[in-house]
C-alpha positions as CSV (number, residue, x, y, z in Angstrom):
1,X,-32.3,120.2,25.0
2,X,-30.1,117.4,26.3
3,X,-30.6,115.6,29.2
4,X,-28.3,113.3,31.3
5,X,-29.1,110.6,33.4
6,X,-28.7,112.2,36.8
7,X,-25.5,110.1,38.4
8,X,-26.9,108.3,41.5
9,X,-25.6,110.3,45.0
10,X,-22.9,109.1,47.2
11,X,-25.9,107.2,49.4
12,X,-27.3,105.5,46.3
13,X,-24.0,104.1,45.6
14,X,-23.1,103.2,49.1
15,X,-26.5,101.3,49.9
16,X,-26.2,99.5,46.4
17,X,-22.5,98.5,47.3
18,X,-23.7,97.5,50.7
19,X,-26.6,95.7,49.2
20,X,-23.7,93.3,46.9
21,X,-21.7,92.7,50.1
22,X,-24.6,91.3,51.7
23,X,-25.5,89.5,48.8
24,X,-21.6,88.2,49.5
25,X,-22.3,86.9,52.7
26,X,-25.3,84.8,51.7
27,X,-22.6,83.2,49.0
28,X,-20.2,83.1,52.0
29,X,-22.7,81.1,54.3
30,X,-23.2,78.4,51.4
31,X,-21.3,75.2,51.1
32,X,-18.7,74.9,48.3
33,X,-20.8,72.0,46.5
34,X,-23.6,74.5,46.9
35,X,-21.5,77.4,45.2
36,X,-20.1,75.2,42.1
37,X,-24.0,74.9,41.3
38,X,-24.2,78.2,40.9
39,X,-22.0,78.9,38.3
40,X,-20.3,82.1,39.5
41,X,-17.8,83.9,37.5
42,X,-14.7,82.6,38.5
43,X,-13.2,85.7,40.5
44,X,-16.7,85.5,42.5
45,X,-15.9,82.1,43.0
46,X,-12.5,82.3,44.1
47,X,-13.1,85.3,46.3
48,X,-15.8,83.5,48.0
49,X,-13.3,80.6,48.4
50,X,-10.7,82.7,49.8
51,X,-13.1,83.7,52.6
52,X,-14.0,80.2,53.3
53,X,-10.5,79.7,54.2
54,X,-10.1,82.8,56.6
55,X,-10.3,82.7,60.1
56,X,-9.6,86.1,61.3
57,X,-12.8,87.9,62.5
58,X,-11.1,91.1,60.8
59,X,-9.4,89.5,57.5
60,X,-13.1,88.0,57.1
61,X,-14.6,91.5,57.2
62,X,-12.0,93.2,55.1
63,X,-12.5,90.1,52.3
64,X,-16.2,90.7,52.7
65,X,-15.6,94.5,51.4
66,X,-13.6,93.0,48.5
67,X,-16.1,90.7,47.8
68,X,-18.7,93.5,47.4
69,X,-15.9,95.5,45.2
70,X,-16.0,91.8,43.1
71,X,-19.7,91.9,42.8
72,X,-20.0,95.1,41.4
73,X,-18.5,93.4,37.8
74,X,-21.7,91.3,37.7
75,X,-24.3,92.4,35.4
76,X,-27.8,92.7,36.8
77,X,-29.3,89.9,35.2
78,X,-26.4,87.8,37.0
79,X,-27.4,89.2,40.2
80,X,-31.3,88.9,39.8
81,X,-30.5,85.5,39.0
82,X,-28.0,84.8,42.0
83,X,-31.0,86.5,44.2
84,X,-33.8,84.5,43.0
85,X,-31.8,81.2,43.6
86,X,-30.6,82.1,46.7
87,X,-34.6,83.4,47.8
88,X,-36.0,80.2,46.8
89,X,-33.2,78.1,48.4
90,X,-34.2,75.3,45.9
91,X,-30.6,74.5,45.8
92,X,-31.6,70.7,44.5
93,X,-34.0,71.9,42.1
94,X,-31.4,73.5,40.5
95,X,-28.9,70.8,40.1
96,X,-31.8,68.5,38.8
97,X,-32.7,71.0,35.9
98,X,-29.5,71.7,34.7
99,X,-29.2,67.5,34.8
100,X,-32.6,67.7,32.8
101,X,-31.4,70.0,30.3
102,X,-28.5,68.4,29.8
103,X,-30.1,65.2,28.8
104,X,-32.4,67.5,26.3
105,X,-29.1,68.8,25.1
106,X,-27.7,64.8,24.2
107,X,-30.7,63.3,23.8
C-alpha cells in the first residue's frame, strides 16, 4: 500500500504564509545594526532593507507580502532560530557570543 503525505489545505498554507509575514514584521521593527547580527540570507536582508526605506502606508504592506513570499526559502531550522532570537530579545547576548567564539576560533 502506498501512502502519501497528505498536502496541507489551502488554510494550512495560508496561516503558515501569514505566520512568515509576521515573522517579517518583527525583522521590519528591528534596527539595521540589530538585523546585520542576525545573519539573514541576503535577499531577507535586502528585502527587509527595502522596507526600511518605504514610506507609503500601501507600498509597506505590499513589500510585507513579498517579504513573507521571501521567507518561505528559509529552512525551518533558520526560522526556529530567527524565532528563538527574536523571543528572547537578547540581541546583546548574541553579539557577545559570536565575539566569544570567535576568539575560541583564533585563540
Amino acid at each position: 500500500m502506498h501512502h502519501e503525505s497528505p498536502r496541507p489545505s489551502r488554510t494550512q498554507r495560508k496561516r503558515a504564509v501569514e505566520a512568515l509575514q509576521r515573522l517579517g514584521e518583527r525583522l521590519v521593527a528591528l534596527s539595521p545594526a540589530v538585523l546585520l547580527q542576525l545573519a539573514l540570507p541576503k535577499d531577507v536582508e535586502e528585502a527587509v532593507a527595502a522596507c526600511h526605506r518605504m514610506r507609503s502606508r500601501e507600498a509597506r504592506r505590499r513589500h510585507m507580502q513579498y517579504i513573507g513570499v521571501v521567507m518561505r526559502r528559509l529552512d525551518a531550522d533558520g526560522v526556529a532560530r530567527l524565532l528563538r532570537i527574536l523571543d528572547a530579545g537578547d540581541f546583546h547576548g548574541l553579539v557577545l557570543g559570536e565575539v566569544v567564539e570567535s576568539v575560541h576560533r583564533e585563540g
